[in-house]
N, C-alpha and C positions, 0 to 999 in steps of 0.2 A: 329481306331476311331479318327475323327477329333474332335477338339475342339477350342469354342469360344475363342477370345484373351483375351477381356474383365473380361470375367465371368467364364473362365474354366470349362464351360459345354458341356457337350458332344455334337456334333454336330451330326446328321443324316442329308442325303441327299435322299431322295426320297424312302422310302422302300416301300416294295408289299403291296398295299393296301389289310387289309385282310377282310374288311364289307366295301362293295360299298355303294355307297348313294341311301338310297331306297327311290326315287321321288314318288310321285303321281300325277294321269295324269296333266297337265297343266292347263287345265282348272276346277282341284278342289281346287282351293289355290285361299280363299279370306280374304278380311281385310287391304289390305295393297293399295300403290296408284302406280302412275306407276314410281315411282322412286325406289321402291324395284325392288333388282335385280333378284329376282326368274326367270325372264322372261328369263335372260343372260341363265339358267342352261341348256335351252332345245336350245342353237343357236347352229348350226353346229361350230367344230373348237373352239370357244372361251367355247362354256358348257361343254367340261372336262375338262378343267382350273377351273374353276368355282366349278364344281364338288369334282375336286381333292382335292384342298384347303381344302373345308369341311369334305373329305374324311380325312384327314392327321390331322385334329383336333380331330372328334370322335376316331382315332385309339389311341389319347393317354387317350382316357377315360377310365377310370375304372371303374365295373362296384360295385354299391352301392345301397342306399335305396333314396336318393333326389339330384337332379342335379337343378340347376338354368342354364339357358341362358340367355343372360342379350343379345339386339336385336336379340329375335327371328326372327323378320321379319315376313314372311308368314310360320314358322314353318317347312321348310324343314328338318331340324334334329327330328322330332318332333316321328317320326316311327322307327330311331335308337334308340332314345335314351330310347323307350319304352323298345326294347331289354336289357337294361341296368340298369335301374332303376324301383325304385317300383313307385315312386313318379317325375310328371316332374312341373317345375314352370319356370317359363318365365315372363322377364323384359322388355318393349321397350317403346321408347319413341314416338311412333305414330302409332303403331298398332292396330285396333280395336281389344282386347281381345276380345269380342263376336265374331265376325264373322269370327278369324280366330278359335279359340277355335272349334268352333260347325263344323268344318269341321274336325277336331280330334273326339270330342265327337259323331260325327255319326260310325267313326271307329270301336268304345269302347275305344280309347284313351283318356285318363280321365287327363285334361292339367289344370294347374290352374295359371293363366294369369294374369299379373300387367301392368298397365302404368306407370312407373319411369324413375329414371337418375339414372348410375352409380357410382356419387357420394353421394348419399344419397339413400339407399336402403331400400323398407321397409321389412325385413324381422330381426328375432330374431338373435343374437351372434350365431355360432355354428349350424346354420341351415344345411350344406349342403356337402354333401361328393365330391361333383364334382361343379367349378362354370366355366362356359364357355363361351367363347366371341368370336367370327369369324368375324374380318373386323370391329369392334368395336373402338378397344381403339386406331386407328389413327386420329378418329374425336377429341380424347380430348388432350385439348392444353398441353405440357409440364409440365408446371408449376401445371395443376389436377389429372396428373399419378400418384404421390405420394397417393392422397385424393383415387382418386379410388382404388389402391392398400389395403389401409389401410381399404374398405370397404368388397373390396373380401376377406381379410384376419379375417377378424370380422365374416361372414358372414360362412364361411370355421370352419366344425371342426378339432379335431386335429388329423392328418394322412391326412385331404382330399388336394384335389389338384386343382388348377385353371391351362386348357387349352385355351391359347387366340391363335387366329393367325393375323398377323397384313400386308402387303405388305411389300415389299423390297425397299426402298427409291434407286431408281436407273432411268437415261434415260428411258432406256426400260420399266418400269411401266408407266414412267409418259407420254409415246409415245402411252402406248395402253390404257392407260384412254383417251387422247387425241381422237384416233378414236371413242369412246363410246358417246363422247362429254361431256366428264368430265375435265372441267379447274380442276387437281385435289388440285392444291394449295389453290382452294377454300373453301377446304371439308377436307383435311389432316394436321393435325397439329404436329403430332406427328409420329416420325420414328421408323423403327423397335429398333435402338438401345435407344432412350430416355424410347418407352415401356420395353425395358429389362432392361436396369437399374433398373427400376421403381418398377419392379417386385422384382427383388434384393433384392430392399432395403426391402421390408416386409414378403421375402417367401424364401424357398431355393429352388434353382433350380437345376431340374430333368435333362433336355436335350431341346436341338434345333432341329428342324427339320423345313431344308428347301425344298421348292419348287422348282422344276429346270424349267424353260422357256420350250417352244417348238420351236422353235430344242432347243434342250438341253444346245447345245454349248452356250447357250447366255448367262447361270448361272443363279443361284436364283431369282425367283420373289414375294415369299412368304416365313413365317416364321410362326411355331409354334410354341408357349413357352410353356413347363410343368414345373410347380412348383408347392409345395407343403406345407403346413405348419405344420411346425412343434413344438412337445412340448414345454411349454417354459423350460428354465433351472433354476434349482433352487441350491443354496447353490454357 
């Protein structure tokens, strides 16, 4: 077992995904505009990258009674995470909750949908067994990692765990956002290690698991954090 130097958490590198991502066809996913990246998941070559990532975040989910995803997007976890939970709630800041909602609700999957920010969330203390973020928290700047943390950690009751995945601050990311045509310094503020500190500071953490490039040789391009919150101490 390898482990982080920082954090002394356990690291993983790539294990057998055991629940694949259960897509629905491409043309039933609406609500969102054409900068959500749903479109990436079905390209030849780059959509099981894409895939995977989300793949290797659900595998640290455990299964509960209510999960938050904080930018669903178009809802592609939306059919796992049914498997998992009794209750699914969704945060984002530009998604039409109606119209992507009602492509679940035609399902029977019963989705209950917010427009917010991850620094101010509206939901009660102790809401949620599971809080989840994928490609999220590197839009927010350093300096609001803390604020978000302290919101997932509010939000989280006690035993439950936030799964975030974030990219690998490295050339080779910033080379194949580049082909995508993403200036990605435009959009990314925050690195995998500012998010794991961040996390640190308000949770204990479980384990890392990275993404490995294709070809392989090229090393990590992806990172999932589990942590978890735990009792406070008393006496």
């Amino acid at each position: 077992m390898l482990y982080d130097r920082g954090e002394l958490l356990p690291v993983t590198t790539e294990p057998a995904v055991e629940v694949p991502l259960k897509l629905l066809p491409r043309e039933s996913y609406d609500g969102v505009d054409e900068f959500d990246p749903i479109r990436y998941y079905f390209w030849p070559i780059l959509g099981p990258m894409y895939r995977r990532r989300v793949e290797l975040c659900l595998g640290e989910c455990k299964p509960g009674k209510r999960v938050l995803e904080v930018g669903f997007g178009a809802g592609a976890t939306f059919v796992n995470l049914h498997d998992l939970y009794q209750e699914i709630h969704g945060l984002d800041l530009s998604a039409s909750v109606e119209r992507v909602g009602e492509v679940y609700h035609r399902m029977g999957i019963d989705v209950h949908l917010r427009n917010g920010n991850v620094l101010d969330m509206p939901y009660e203390d102790s809401s949620f067994d599971t809080v989840l973020l994928i490609s999220i928290l590197e839009h927010v700047r350093p300096a609001e990692l803390p604020r978000a943390f302290s919101e997932i950690a509010r939000l989280l009751k006690v035993g439950g765990q936030v799964v975030y995945g974030v990219p690998i601050n490295r050339p080779i990311t910033t080379w194949a956002f580049r082909l995508l045509g993403h200036r990605i310094s435009e959009h990314h503020f925050s690195t995998e290690v500012d998010v794991r500190n961040a996390a640190s500071q308000a949770l204990r953490g479980v384990r890392l698991v990275r993404m490995l490039s294709r070809p392989s040789f090229l090393g990590p391009v992806y990172e999932v954090g589990h942590f978890m919150k735990d009792r406070p101490r008393t006496g």
